[in-house]
C-alpha positions, 0 to 999 in steps of 0.5 A: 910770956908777956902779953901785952907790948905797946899797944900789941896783943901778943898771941905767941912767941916764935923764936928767940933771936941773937938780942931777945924774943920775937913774938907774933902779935896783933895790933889791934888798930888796923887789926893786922898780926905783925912780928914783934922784936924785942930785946931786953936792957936790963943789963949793965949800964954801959951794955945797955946803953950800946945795945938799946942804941944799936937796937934803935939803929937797926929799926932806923935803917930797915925803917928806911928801906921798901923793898921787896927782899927787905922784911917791912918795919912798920913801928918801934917803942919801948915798953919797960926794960923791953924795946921792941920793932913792930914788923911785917909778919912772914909767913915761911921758914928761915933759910937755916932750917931749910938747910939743916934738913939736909936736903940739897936745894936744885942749883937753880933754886940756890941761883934764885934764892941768892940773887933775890938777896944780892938785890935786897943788898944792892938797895940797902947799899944805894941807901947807905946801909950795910947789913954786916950779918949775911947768913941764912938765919937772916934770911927768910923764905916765903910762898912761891920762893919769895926772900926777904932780908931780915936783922939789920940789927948790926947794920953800919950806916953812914950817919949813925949815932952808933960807931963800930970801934976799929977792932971790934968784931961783930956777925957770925965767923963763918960768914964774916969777911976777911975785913971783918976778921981783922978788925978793918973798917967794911963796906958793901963788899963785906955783904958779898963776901958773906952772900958769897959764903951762904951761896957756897954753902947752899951749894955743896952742903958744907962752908968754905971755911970750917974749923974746930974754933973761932980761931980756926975759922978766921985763919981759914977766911983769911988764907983757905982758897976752897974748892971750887963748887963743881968738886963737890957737887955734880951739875954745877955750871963751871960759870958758876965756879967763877962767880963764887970764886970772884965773891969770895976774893980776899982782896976787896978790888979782886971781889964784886964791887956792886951787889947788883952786879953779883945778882946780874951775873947769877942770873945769867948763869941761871938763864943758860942753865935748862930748867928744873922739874921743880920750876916746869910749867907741865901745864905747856909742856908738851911731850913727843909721842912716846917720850915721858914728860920728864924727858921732853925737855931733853934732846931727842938722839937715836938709840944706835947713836955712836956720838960723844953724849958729853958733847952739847947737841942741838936738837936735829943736828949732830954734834959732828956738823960743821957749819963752815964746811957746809956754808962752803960746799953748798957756795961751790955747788950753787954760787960763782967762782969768786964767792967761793974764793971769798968765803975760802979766805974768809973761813981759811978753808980750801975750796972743796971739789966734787969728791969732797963734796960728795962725800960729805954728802952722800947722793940718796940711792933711789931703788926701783918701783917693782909692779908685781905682774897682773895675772888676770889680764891677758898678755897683749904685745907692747906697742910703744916699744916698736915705735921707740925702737923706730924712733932711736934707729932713726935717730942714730941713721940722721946722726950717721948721715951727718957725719959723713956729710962734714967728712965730705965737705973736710975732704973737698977744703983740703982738695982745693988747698992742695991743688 
């Protein structure tokens, strides 16, 4: 192992990439470690001179881009038959070994992840520059789930000394778009179709378009239609189907035009999905007495429901409540006939009557308070019941008198008409 580049102390080598080593390394000015890309040109003279180009491009177009899901270049040199990048040292793992343990991340997280790399790519596309090799060993995942966009090595920019020659294919099968496949001239919306492979991936744990070779893999991208997410994997929203689907369209006008777009609407699948354990706040997280703290963010149904639980219930209503119906009893109980009317049009419902009104809601049976008797007084005849058995005799003795007075007065009129 080398151990000096530059003016950079190498301290060890942390992986090799598709063109050379990377090393952790110091630079001894600022005393700051930095990763060192490196590649080696001792090659043919014609691949050397392509490759030392295309090296030098992909320090010019990171190089120009700051942004926070876009690794940081921070110097570039040659030392020898050694080119190297000076960059921002992350401190994380790649996505591809995240995956390759096997472990399926919650959907959630993927949402998260993906879109934070949706981002990196719009602003690499504002600024001109397509990074043409979207996959997980590109990208990096740092503290608190924080991505970062690396190798743009085979980035095509718009004024770029180094032209990729029509037909001549370059990133990784797997990911690649059918554009790229057949050899065509690409744009932003090659990197969304590969994100769009990666998403799918990190999805289900399997890649849309596999086959035994190259050629195989091709054929599929250019004529498979995968299934969608959701077959494969329970807990997928169906929202979330249409967004892979819609990255993943052969035809470019059918696919996301702008990389922001693809990262807006994962966002918003992710807003209306409930949170994840992994992403709780268990320190603001209060739970009902009784319920564990797992469950307090699940809604609260009583154990002898007999409600369909595969419908969405919103806490303490029942799925069967119909706001309508209930707008229109609670108008003919209390509001006028011609606000009835109106909500009965409006709604399409006929006006309901008393029945209907009650049974839909039905009126409390109130039982009687019942006294038990208290035997250690003595028992001493009622007063009040007398003068209320007086009170409605004469009531109904007035009442009576009344009555006979307007017969009385009936009987005369019809004397007087008569005679």
């Amino acid at each position: 192992m080398i151990s000096q580049l530059g003016r950079y102390n190498i301290i060890g080598e942390l992986g090799q990439g598709a063109m050379g080593t990377v090393y952790k390394a110091v630079d001894p000015l600022i005393d700051r470690v930095v990763a060192i890309k490196t590649i080696t040109l001792s090659l043919a003279l014609d691949e050397k001179d392509e490759y030392e180009a295309r090296f030098y491009q992909e320090a010019k177009a990171a190089g120009r881009l700051s942004h926070p899901n876009i690794v940081t270049i921070y110097d570039v040199g040659k030392s020898g038959d050694v080119a190297y990048i000076a960059m921002e040292f992350l401190q994380g793992r790649e996505l591809r070994d995240i995956l390759n343990d096997g472990k399926r991340m919650p959907v959630d997280q993927v949402i998260d992840i993906v879109a934070q790399v949706a981002m990196g790519l719009a602003y690499a596309h504002e600024h001109g520059i397509v990074h043409r090799d979207v996959k997980p060993s590109n990208i990096m995942v740092v503290r608190d789930g924080h991505v970062k966009i690396t190798d743009f090595g085979i980035a095509r920019m718009a004024s770029a000394a180094v032209r990729t020659q029509t037909g001549m294919v370059l990133g990784s099968p797997k990911y690649m778009s059918p554009e790229q496949v057949m050899g065509k001239l690409t744009d932003q919306r090659s990197d969304i179709f590969s994100l769009g492979v990666m998403l799918y991936e990190m999805l289900t744990g399997q890649a849309p378009f596999t086959g035994e070779n190259v050629n195989a893999i091709m054929y599929q991208t250019l004529n498979a239609v995968p299934p969608p997410p959701s077959s494969l994997r329970t807990g997928v929203p169906e929202m979330l189907n249409f967004i892979v689907a819609k990255a993943l369209a052969k035809d470019l006008d059918d696919r996301y035009q702008d990389a922001k777009e693809f990262a807006n609407d994962l966002r918003t699948c992710r807003d209306m999905m409930p949170r994840s354990a992994e992403h709780l706040d268990v320190s603001k997280l209060q739970a009902a007495p009784g319920v564990q703290l797992g469950e307090a963010i699940s809604v609260a149904r009583p154990a002898d429901s007999s409600e369909d639980e595969s419908k969405p219930v919103a806490a303490g209503i029942s799925s069967a409540f119909d706001s309508a119906a209930a707008t229109m009893r609670l108008a003919a109980l209390t509001g006028t006939s011609k606000d009835v009317e109106e909500l009965s049009k409006t709604f399409r419902m006929p006006i309901p009557n008393l029945d209907d009104i009650n049974r839909a809601v039905p009126l409390p049976v109130v039982k009687p308070k019942v006294v038990p008797p208290d035997f250690s007084k003595p028992k001493t005849p009622s007063a009040t019941a007398p003068k209320k058995q007086e009170d409605e005799e004469e009531g109904s003795g007035g009442n009576l008198l009344l009555i006979v007075i307007v017969v009385l007065v009936l009987v005369g009129l019809a004397s007087v008409f008569m005679f």
